[in-house]
C-alpha positions as CSV (number, residue, x, y, z in Angstrom):
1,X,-20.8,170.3,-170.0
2,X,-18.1,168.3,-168.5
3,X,-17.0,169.4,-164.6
4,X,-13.7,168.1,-163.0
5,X,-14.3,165.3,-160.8
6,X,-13.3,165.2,-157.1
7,X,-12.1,162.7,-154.8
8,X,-12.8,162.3,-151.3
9,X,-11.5,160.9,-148.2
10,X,-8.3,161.6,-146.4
11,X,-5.7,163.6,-144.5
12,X,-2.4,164.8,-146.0
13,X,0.4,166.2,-144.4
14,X,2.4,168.2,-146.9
15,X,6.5,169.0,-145.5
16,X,7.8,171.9,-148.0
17,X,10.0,174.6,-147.0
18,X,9.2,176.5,-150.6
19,X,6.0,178.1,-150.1
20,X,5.2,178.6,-153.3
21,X,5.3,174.7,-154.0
22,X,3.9,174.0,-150.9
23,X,0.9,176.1,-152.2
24,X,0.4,174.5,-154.9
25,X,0.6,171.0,-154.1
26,X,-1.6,172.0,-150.9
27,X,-3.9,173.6,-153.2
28,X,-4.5,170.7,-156.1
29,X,-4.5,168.1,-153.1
30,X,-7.4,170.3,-151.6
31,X,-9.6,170.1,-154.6
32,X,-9.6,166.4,-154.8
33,X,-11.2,166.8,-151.6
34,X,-8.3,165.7,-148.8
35,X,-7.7,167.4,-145.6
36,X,-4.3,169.0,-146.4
37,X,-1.9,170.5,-143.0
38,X,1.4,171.9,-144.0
39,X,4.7,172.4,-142.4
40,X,8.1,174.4,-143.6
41,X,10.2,172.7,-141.2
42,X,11.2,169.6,-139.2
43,X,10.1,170.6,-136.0
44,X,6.6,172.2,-137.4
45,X,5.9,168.9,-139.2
46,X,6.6,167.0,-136.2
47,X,4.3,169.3,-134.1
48,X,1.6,168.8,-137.2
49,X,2.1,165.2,-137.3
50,X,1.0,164.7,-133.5
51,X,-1.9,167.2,-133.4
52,X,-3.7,166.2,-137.2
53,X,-2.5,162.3,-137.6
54,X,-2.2,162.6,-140.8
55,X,-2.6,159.3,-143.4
56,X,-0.3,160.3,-145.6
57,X,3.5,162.1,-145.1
58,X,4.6,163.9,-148.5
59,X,8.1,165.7,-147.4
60,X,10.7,167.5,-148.8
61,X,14.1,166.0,-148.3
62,X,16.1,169.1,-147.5
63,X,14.6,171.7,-145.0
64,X,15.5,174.6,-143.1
65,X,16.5,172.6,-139.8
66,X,17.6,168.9,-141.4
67,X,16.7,166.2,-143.8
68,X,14.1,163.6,-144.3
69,X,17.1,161.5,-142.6
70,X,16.7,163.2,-139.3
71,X,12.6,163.2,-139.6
72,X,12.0,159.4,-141.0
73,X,12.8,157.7,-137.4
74,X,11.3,160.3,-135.3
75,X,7.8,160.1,-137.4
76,X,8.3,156.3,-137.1
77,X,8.8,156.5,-133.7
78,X,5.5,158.2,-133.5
79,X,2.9,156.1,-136.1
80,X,4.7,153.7,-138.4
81,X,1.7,153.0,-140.3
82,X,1.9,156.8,-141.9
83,X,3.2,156.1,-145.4
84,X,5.6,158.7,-146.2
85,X,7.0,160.3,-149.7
86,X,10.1,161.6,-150.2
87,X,10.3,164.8,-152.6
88,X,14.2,165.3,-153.9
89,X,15.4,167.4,-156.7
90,X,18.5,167.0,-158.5
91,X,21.7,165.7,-156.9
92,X,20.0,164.3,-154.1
93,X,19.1,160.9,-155.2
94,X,21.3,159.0,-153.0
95,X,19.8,160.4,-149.9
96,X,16.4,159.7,-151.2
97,X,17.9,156.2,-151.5
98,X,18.8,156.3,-147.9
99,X,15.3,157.5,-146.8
100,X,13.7,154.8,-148.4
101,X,16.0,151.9,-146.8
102,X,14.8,153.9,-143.7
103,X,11.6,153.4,-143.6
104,X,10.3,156.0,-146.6
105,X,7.6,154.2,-149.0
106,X,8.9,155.8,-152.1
107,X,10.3,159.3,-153.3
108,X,9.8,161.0,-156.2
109,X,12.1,163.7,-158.0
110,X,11.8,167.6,-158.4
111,X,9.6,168.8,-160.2
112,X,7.1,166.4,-159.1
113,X,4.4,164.8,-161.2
114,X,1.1,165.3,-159.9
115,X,-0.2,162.4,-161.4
116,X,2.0,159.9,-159.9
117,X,1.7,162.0,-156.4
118,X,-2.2,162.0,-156.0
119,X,-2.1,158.3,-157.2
120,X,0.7,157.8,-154.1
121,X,-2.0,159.3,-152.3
122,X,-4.7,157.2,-153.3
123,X,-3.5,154.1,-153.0
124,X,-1.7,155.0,-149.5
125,X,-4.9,156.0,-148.0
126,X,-6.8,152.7,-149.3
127,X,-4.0,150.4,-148.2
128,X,-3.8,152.3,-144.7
129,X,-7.7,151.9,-144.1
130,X,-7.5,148.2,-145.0
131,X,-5.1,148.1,-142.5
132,X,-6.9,149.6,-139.8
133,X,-10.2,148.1,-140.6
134,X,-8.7,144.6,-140.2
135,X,-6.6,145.4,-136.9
136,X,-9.9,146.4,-135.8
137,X,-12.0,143.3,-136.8
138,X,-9.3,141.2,-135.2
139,X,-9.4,142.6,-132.1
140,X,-13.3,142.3,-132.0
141,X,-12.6,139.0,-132.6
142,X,-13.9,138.8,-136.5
143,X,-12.2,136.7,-139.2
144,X,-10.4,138.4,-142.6
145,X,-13.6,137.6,-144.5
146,X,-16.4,138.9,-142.3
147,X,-18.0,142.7,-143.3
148,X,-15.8,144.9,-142.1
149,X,-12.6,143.6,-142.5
150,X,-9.2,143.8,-145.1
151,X,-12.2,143.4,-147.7
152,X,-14.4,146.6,-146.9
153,X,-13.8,149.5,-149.2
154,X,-11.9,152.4,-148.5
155,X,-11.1,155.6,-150.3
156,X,-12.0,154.4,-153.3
157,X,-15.2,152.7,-153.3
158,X,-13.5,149.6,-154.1
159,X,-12.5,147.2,-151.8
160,X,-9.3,148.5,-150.8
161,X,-7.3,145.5,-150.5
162,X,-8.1,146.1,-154.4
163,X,-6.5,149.6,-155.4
164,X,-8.4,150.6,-158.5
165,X,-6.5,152.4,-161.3
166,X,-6.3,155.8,-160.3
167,X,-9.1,156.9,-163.5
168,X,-11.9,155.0,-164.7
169,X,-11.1,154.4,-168.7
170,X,-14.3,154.3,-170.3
171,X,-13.1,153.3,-173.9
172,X,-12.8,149.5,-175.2
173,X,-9.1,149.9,-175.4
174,X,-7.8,150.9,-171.9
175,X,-10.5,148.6,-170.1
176,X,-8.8,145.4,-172.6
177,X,-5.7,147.1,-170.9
178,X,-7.3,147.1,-167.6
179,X,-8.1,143.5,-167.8
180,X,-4.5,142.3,-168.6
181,X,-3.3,144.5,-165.9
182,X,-5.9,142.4,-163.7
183,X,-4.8,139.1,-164.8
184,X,-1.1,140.3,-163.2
185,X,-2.5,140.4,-160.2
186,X,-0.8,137.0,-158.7
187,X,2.0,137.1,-161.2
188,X,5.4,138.7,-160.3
189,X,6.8,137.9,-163.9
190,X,8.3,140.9,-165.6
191,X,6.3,143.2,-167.6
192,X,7.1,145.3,-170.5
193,X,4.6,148.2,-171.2
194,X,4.7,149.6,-174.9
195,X,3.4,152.8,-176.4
196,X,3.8,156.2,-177.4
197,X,5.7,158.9,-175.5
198,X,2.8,160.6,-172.6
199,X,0.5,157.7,-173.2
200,X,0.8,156.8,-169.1
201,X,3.0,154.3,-169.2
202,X,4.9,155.4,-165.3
203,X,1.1,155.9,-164.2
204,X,0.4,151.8,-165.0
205,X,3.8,150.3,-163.8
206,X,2.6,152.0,-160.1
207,X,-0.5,150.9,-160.4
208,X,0.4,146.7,-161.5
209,X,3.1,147.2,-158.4
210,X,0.2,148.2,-156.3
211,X,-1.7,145.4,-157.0
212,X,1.1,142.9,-156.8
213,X,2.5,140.9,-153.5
214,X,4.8,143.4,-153.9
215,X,3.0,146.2,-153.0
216,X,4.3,146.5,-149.5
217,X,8.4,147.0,-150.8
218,X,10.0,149.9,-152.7
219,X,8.8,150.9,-156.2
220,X,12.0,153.5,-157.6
221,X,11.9,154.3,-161.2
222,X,14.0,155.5,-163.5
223,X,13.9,157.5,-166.8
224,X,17.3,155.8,-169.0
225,X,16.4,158.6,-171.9
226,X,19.5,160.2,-172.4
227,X,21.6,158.9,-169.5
228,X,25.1,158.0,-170.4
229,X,26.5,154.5,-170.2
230,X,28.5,155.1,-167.0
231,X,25.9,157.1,-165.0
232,X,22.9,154.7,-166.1
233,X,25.4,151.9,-164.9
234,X,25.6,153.5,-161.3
235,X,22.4,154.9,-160.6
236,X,21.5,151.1,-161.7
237,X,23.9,149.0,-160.1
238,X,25.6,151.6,-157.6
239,X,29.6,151.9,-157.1
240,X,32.3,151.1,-154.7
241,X,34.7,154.1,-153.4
242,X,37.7,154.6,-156.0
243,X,35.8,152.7,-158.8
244,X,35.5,155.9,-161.0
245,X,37.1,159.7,-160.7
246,X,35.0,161.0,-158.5
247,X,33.4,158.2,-156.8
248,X,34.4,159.3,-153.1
249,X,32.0,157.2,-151.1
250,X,30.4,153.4,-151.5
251,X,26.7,153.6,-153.4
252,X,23.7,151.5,-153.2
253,X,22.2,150.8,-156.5
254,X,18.6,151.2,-157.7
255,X,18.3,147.1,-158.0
256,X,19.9,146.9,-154.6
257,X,17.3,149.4,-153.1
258,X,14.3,148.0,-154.5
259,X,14.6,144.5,-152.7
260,X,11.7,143.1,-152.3
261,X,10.0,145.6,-154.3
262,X,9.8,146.9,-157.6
263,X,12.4,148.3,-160.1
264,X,10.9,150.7,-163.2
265,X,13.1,151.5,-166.1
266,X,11.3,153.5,-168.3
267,X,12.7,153.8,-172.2
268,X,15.1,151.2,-171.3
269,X,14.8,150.9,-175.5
270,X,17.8,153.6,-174.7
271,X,20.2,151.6,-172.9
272,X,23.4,151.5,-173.5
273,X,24.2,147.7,-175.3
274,X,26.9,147.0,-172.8
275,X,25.3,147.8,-169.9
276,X,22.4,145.4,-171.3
277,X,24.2,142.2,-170.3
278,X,24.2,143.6,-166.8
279,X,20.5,143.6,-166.4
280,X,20.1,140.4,-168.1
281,X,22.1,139.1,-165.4
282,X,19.7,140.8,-162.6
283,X,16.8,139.5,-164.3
284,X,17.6,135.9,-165.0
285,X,20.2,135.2,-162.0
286,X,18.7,137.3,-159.6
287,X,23.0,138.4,-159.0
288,X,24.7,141.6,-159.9
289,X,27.9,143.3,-159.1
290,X,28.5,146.9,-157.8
291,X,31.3,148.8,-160.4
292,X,34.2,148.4,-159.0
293,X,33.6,145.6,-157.0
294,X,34.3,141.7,-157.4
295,X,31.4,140.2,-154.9
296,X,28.5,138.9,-156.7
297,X,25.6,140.0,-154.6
298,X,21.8,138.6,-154.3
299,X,19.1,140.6,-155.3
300,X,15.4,140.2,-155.0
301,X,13.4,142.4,-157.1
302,X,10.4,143.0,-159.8
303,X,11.2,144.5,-163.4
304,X,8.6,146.2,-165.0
305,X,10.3,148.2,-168.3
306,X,8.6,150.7,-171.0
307,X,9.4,152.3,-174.1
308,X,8.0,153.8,-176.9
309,X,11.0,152.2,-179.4
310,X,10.2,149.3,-181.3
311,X,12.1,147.0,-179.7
312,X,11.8,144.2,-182.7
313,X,13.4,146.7,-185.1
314,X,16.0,147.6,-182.2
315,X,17.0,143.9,-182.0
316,X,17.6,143.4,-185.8
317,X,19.1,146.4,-185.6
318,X,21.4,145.1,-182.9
319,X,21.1,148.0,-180.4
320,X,19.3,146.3,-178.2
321,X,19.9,142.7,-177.3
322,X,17.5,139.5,-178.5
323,X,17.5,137.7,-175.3
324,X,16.8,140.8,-172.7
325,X,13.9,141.6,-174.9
326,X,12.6,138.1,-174.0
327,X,13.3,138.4,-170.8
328,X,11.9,141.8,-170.1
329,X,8.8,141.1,-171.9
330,X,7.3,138.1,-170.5
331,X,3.9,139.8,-170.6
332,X,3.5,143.0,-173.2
333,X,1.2,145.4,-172.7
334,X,0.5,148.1,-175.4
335,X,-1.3,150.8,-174.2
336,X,-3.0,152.7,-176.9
337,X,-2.6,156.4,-177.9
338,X,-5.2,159.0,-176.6
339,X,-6.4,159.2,-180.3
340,X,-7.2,155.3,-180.3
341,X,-9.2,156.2,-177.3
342,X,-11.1,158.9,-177.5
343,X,-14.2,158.2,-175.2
344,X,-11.5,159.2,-172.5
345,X,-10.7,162.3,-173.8
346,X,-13.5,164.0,-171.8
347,X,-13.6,162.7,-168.4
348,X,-9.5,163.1,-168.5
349,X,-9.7,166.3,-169.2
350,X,-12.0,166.7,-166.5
351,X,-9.8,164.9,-164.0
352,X,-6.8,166.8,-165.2
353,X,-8.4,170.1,-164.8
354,X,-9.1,168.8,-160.7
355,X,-5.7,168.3,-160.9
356,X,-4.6,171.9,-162.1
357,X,-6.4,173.5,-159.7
358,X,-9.8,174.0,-161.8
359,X,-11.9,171.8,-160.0
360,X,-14.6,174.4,-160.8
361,X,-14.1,174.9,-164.0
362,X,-16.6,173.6,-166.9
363,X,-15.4,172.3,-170.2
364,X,-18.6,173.9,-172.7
365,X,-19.6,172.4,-175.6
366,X,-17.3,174.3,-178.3
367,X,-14.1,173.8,-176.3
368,X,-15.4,170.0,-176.0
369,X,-15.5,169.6,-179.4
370,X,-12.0,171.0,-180.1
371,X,-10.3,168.1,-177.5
372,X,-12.2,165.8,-179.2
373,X,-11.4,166.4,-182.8
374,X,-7.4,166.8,-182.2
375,X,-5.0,164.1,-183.0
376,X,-3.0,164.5,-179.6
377,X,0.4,163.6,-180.9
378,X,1.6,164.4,-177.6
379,X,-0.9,162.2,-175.6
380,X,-1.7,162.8,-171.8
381,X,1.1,165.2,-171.5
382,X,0.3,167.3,-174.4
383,X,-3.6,167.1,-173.1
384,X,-2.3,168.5,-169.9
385,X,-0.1,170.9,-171.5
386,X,-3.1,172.6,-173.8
387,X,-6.0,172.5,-170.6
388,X,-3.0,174.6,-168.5
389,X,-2.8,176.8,-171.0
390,X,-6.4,176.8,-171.2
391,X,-7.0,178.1,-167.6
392,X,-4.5,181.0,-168.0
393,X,-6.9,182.1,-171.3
394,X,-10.0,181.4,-169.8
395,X,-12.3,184.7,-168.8
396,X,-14.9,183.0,-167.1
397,X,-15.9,179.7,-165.3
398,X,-15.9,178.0,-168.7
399,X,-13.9,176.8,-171.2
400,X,-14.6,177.8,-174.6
401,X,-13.3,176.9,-177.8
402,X,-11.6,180.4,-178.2
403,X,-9.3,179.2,-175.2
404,X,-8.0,175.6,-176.2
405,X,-5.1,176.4,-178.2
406,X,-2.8,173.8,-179.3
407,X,1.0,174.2,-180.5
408,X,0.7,172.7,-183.9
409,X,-2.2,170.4,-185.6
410,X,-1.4,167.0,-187.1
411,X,-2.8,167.3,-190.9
412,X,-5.1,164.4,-189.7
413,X,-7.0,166.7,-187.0
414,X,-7.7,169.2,-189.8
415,X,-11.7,170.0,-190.3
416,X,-12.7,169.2,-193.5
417,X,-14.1,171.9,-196.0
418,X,-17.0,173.6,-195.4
419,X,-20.2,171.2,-197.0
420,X,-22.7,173.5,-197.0
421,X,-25.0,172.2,-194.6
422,X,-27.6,175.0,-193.0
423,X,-26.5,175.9,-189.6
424,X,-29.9,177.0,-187.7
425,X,-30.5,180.0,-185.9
426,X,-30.4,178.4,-182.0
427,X,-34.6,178.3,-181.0
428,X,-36.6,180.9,-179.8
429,X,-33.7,183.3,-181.9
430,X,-31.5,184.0,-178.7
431,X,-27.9,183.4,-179.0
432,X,-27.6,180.0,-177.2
433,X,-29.0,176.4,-177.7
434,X,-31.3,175.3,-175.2
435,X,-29.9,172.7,-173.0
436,X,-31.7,169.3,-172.2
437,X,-31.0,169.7,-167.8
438,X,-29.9,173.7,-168.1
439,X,-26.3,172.5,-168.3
440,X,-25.6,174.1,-172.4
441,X,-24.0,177.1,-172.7
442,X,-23.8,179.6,-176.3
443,X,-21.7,178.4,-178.8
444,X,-18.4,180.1,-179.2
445,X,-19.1,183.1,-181.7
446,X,-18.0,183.5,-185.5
447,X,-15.7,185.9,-185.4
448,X,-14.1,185.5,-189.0
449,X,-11.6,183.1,-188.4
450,X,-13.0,179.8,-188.1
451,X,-14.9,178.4,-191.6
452,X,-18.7,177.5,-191.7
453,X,-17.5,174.0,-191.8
454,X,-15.7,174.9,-187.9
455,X,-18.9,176.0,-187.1
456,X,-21.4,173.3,-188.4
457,X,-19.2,170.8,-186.8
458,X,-19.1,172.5,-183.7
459,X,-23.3,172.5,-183.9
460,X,-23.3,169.2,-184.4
461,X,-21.1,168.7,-181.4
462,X,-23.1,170.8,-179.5
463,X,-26.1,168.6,-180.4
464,X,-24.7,165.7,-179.6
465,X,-23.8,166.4,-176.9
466,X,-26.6,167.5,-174.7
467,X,-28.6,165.2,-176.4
468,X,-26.2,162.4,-174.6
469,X,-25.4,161.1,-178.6
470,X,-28.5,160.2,-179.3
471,X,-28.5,161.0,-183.5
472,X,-32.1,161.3,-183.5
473,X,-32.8,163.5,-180.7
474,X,-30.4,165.8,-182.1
475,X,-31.9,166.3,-185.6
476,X,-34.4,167.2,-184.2
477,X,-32.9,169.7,-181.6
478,X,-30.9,171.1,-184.9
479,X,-34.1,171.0,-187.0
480,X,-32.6,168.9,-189.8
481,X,-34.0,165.9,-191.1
482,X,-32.4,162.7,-189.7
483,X,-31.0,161.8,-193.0
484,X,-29.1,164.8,-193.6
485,X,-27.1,164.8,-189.6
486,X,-26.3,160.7,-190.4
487,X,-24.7,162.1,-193.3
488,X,-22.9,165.1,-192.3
489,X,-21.8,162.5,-188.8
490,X,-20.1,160.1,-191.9
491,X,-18.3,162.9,-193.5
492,X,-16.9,164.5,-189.9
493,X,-15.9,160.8,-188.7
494,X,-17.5,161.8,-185.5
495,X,-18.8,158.8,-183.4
496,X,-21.8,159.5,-181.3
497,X,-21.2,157.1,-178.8
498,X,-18.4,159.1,-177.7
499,X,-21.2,161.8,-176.1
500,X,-22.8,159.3,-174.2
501,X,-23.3,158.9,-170.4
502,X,-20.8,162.0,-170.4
503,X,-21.7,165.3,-170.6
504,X,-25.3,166.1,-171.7
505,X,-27.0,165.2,-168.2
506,X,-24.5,167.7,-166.5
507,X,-22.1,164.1,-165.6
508,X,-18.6,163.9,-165.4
């Protein structure tokens, strides 16, 4: 059985004013195993800040009795080695702009991504610890490479100075991605990450910043889906007063506010074709201009750009321009679909559960078997979507097949017809399969809806599955001869090694 992982290691101080997203966030934070304080106001998180010393700031930029503008330089004042995270919804960008020229690390937008906050959170916590760990060896008089120093591990169990990617991938694919991502380490060429809508691709561009010289400046994204020429055009480049109707005051763009730093535009494959030239400029000049304006002004930044368009058919095509493409992509990294990876599957459901708020909550064997055999169109995000919707079904402290319910099925994720192999009665006649550590729970019952083929695949699953994929061990747990599992294994496409090290032993 699979059980969301934790993380440990940390203190959090969460500024929210809504209490119901306060609760939450609080909440998830709390089962990866941080020390979460709250606070509704400025002057509360103020009074918090002082008494807990938290290592990490996550604040909301409008509250009850000012702004993140008002709090920044009085929590700097205080510790300036507390990362801090603005949280802005809509229509308050430019202020989160502001809070970040101020002193903020980064800001996120409303509603906020869990994913992208708990990594914030991570890799705040590791980089902090370095920091303090090697302010300590010098003043005892140590060098940077004695034990103890900017080299000893932090939050991560990882050397900290070497901020891991926030999930250990276990299939072939995302460790080849890993490794490229490794090689980037020194680099601070741009990067173009390819690959299907929810596949992660926001997740990675924070995680190559993190590892960069970089690491230490801004990284802003952006999401270009849908934005229209003029608005993509300011958010990017920012405006002088009078350059549009309705500009009223001068605006910093995104290139401008990520000197020094990193800038993210994910789907630029959507950009506007005359606002291409623009960025080609940024990226091989290092010069832009404000709209509106005549001064050329300098610009230091990172690109790292995704999209799930092919880009080659978008140039012959002539929506997107030849030589940004070459620019942009001076290393390409696709990262694979979640079907291409499915040895992943597991554990990031696990971790995505922790995340949802179901730390406790056990993936059984039937319910296993469904994630594994669908096609995920939607990748991570529609995996996230179906285990929410999983916890609201759920009756118990386990997840059974009965409660993973997807939207639609790709024809390729359909179980085959039924192939008339013998499903045994579970040993010793009771109603569940005996588990090799106690962890194995009853298979979901027949109730008339599923086929005998739903059911014989789920046994084998099963099988596998607290018999850690060994083939052998679990023809003879189903008490079939070895021949006949191999065979019904070929016809199912299921791949044993995808069982292994995982869930029969009780591991996450």
């Amino acid at each position: 059985m699979v059980r969301s992982a934790r993380s440990a290691g940390g203190s959090v101080l969460v500024v929210e004013d809504d209490e119901a997203l306060r609760f939450g966030l609080c909440a998830s934070l709390r089962r990866l195993g941080y020390d979460v304080h709250e606070a509704g106001t400025c002057a509360s998180t103020l009074a918090a800040f002082v008494e807990h010393r938290p290592d990490v700031v996550l604040a909301d930029m409008r509250l009850p009795d000012g702004d993140a503008l008002q709090l920044l330089p009085q929590l700097r004042a205080l510790d300036r080695s507390v990362p801090i995270l603005i949280m802005t919804g809509y229509g308050t960008i430019d202020l989160a702009v502001r809070a970040v020229k101020q002193g903020a690390e980064d800001f996120v937008t409303k509603p906020v991504d869990f994913d992208a906050l708990s990594w914030f959170v991570r890799i705040s916590i590791a980089k902090r610890r370095t920091h303090q760990s090697g302010v300590r060896h010098k003043a005892s008089g140590g060098g940077p490479a004695s034990a103890g120093g900017a080299g000893s591990s932090g939050a991560s169990g990882r050397p900290s100075s070497s901020p891991e990617i926030p999930f250990q991938f276990r299939s072939p694919a995302m460790q080849r991605v890993e490794e490229q991502i490794e090689r980037l380490r020194d680099a601070d060429c741009s990067v173009l990450l390819l690959g299907e809508t929810g596949t992660g691709k926001s997740v990675l561009a924070r995680h190559i910043h993190a590892l960069g010289a970089r690491a230490n400046g801004p990284f802003i994204d952006i999401n270009c889906a849908g934005l229209t020429r003029e608005l993509v055009e300011s958010e990017l480049f920012g405006h002088e007063r009078g350059a549009f109707t309705g500009a009223h005051a001068v605006k910093q763009g995104l290139f401008e506010t990520s000197a020094g730093g990193t800038l993210f535009l994910d789907e630029i494959g959507d950009v506007d074709v005359l606002v291409q030239p623009k960025i080609l400029k940024v990226v091989e000049e290092k010069r832009f201009r404000r709209m509106g304006d005549v001064k050329e002004r300098a610009v230091d930044v990172r690109l790292i750009s995704a999209t799930h368009h092919d880009l080659h058919q978008s140039v012959a095509s002539k929506t997107f321009r030849a030589d940004l493409y070459y620019r942009i992509s001076t290393v390409t990294i696709t990262i694979p679909s979640l079907r291409e990876r499915r040895e992943d599957v597991l554990p990031l459901a696990a971790r995505i559960l922790a995340d949802l708020g179901g730390a406790d909550v056990d993936i059984g064997p039937s319910a296993a078997a469904m994630l594994l055999d669908y096609q995920w169109p939607g990748n991570l995000r529609e995996l996230k979507n179906v285990l929410e919707r999983a916890l609201l079904h759920r009756s118990g402290p386990v997840l059974h097949a009965s409660d993973v319910l997807f939207d639609q099925r790709s024809s390729d994720a359909r179980i085959p017809a039924a192939s008339g192999m013998h499903v045994p009665t579970p040993m010793g006649g009771s109603g569940s399969y005996p588990a090799s550590s106690g962890h194995m729970r009853s298979a979901a019952p027949v109730d008339g809806t599923r086929t005998l083929s739903q059911v014989e695949r789920e046994v084998i699953y099963e099988a596998l599955i607290a018999e850690n994929g060994r083939v052998e061990a679990a023809a003879r747990r189903l008490g079939i001869p070895r021949s006949t599992l191999y065979q019904r294994i070929k016809e199912y496409g299921i791949h044993p090694s995808q069982f292994r090290g995982r869930v029969g032993n009780g591991e996450s």
